[in-house]
N, C-alpha and C positions, 0 to 999 in steps of 0.2 A: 399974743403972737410971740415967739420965740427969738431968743437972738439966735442968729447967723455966727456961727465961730469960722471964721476965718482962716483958716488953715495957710492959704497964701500966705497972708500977710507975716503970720506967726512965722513961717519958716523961714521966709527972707529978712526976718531979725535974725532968727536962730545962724542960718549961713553969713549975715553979715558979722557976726562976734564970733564965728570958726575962720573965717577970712584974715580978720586981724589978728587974730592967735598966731594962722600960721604965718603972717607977712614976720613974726619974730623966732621962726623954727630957723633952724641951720641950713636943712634943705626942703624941698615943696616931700610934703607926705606923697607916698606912692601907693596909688592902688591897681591890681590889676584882676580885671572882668573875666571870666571864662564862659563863654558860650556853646553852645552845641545846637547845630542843626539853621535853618532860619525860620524859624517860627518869626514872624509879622510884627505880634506882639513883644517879644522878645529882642527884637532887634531894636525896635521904638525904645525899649525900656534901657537898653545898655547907651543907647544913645543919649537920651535924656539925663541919664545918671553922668555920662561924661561931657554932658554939656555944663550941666552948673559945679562940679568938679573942677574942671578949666577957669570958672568966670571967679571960685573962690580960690586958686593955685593950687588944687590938688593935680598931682600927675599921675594921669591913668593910659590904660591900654588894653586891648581886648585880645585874647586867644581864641579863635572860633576853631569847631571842628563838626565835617559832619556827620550828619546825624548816626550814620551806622559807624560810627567812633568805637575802636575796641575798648571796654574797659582801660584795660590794662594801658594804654595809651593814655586815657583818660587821666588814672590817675598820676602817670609816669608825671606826667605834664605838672600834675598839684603838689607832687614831691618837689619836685624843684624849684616850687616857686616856693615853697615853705622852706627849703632853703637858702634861696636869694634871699641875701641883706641888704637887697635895695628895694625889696617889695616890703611893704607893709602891710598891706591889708590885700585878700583875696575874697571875689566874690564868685559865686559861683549861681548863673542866672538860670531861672527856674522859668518852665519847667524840661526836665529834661527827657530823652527817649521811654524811660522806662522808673517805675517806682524803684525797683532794685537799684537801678544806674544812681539816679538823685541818691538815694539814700547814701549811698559810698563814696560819692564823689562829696558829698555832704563832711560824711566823718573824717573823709581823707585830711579837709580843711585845717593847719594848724590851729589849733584854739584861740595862740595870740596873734593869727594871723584872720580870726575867725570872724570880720566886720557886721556877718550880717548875723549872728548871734545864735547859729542854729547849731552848731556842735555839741553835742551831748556836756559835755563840759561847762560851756557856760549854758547852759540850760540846768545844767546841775547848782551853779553858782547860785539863778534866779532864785531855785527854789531855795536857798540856803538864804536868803536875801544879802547876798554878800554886792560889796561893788568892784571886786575885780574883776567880774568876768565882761562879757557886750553882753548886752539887751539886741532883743529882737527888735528892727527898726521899725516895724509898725506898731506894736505894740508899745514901745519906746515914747513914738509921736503921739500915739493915742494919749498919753498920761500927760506928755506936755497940752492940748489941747483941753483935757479937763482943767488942768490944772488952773489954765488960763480963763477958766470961768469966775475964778476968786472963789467960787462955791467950798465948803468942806464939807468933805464926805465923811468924817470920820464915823462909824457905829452906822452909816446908812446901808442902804441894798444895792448892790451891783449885780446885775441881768444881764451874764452873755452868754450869744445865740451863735456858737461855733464852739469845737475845740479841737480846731487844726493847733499843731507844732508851732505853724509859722505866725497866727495870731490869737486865737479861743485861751488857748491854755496857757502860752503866757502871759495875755495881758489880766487874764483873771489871777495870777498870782501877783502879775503887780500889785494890783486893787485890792490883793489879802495883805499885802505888807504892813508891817507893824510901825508904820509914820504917819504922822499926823494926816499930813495929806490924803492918803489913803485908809487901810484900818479901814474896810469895809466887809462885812459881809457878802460871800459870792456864790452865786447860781450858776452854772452852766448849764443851757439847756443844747440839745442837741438834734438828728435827726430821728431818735430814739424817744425822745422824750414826748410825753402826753399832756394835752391839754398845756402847750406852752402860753398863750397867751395870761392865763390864772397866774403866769411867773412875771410875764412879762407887765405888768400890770402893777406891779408890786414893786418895781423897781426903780430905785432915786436916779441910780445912772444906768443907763441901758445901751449896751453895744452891740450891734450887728453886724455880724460876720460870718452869712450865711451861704451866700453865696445866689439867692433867691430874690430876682427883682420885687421891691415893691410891696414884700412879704410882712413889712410890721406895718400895719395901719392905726389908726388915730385909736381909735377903741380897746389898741392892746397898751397905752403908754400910758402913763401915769401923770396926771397933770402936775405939771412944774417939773417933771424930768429930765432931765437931762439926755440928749440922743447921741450918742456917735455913729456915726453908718460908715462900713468901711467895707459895704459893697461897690464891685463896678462890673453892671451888668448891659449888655447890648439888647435893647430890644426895637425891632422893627416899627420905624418909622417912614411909611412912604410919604411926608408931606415935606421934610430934607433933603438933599441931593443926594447924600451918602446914605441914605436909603435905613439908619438904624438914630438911635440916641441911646446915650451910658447914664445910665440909672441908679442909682442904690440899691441895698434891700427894706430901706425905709419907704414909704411912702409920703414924698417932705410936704406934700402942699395940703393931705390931712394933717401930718404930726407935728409940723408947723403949728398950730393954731394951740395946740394942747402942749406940747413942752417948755421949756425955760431957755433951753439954751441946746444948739442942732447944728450938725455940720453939713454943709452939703455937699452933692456930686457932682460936678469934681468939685477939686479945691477945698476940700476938705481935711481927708486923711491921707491921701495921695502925696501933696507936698512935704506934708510932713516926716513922711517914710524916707524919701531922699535927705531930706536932712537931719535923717537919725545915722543915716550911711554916713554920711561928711563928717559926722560927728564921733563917728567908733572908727571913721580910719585915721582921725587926727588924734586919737585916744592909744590906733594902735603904733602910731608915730612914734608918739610920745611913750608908751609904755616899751618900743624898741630903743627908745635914741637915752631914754634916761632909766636906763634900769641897772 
């Protein structure tokens, strides 16, 4: 039976030693949210982000606009915050009207203003493995989460099952990096890819990021593996009031029994992403206030 990684737990250490950091800054780091439209999910998520924000002294704020937002308005908006010296970090909450729109309002982001790590710049850093630039904050919490296995990976196989921007492709280069820690060999498999299970099967740490409830089963995982699941999928449940239940793309209560060590849904990789955020905007505090 596998152990449970804790993700909770993890993060509310990680935010309590961001907390004390910054109770010693000059003034509370500043982030500020940009929204568009009200997507449901979206509004929960900005919410949530400025709820434990406040409990560790980050000072945040939201810009909403909607949904039929002109560009150009859009990114009027991101100019100027990339120029206010009171903001430090800018987020900018997905997803938005249109791929064109994201994509620009994306780039627009100043780089060192760029907390959630997606501007071609510091995606460019990743790949260079340098440490100035942000990390992607799932991809981010993903590593702290192995890492917290004690497990070394070094020369093993890493299996991930995604290569979106915002977590496939980065986190597999984290896992290519030349540090102890990591220095693994890396797969992406995708929706292209054939006969994924033959990969998945192979692999010491395997991450799922597919988007696909329930999609790895016990029989594709490697005994003593290692699982991250950083699906969250709704699927129909009438025997709840709220009529659904958020799921993985793992299937936990077979892969459970076959892996080493598994995170679950929620409270697995979910927390941990908010606390990559807390941790790239008190990075970009600090790379504003002492540079």
């Amino acid at each position: 039976m596998a152990n449970i990684i804790d993700g909770k737990a993890i993060s509310r250490k990680i935010l309590m030693d961001i907390k004390e950091l910054i109770q010693t800054c000059a003034r509370p780091p500043c982030a500020v949210f940009v929204r568009v439209g009200e997507d449901p999910a979206s509004v929960i998520y900005v919410n949530q982000k400025q709820k434990i924000a406040a409990e560790i002294g980050i000072k945040t704020s939201t810009i909403v606009f909607p949904r039929d937002v002109k560009l150009g308005e859009l990114l009027g908006a991101i100019d100027r915050l990339n120029g206010d010296s009171e903001v430090d970090g800018i987020l900018i909450q997905a997803p938005l009207p249109t791929a064109a729109i994201q994509e620009a309002a994306f780039a627009a982001v100043a780089p060192h203003k760029d907390i959630d790590g997606f501007h071609a710049q510091n995606l460019g850093l990743l790949c260079q493995e340098s440490d100035r630039g942000f990390l992607p904050c799932t991809p981010a919490g993903i590593v702290e989460l192995v890492r917290s296995t004690g497990v070394n990976l070094e020369g093993k196989h890493t299996v991930v099952l995604g290569r979106s921007l915002i977590v496939g492709k980065p986190v597999g280069l984290l896992m290519l990096q030349k540090k102890a820690f990591a220095n693994t060999t890396v797969t992406f498999c995708h929706s292209k890819s054939e006969n994924i299970a033959n990969h998945t099967r192979e692999a010491d740490l395997l991450i799922a990021a597919m988007g696909h409830p329930r999609a790895v089963t016990a029989d594709g995982v490697k005994p003593g593996a290692i699982v991250i699941d950083v699906g969250i999928n709704r699927v129909a449940d009438g025997s709840i009031p709220k009529g659904y239940r958020v799921v993985g793309d793992v299937d936990f209560e077979g892969v459970e029994k076959v892996a080493s060590f598994i995170t679950p849904v929620p409270d697995g990789v979910g927390p941990m992403t908010i606390a990559m955020l807390m941790k790239n905007t008190l990075q970009a505090y600090q790379n504003h206030v002492y540079r």
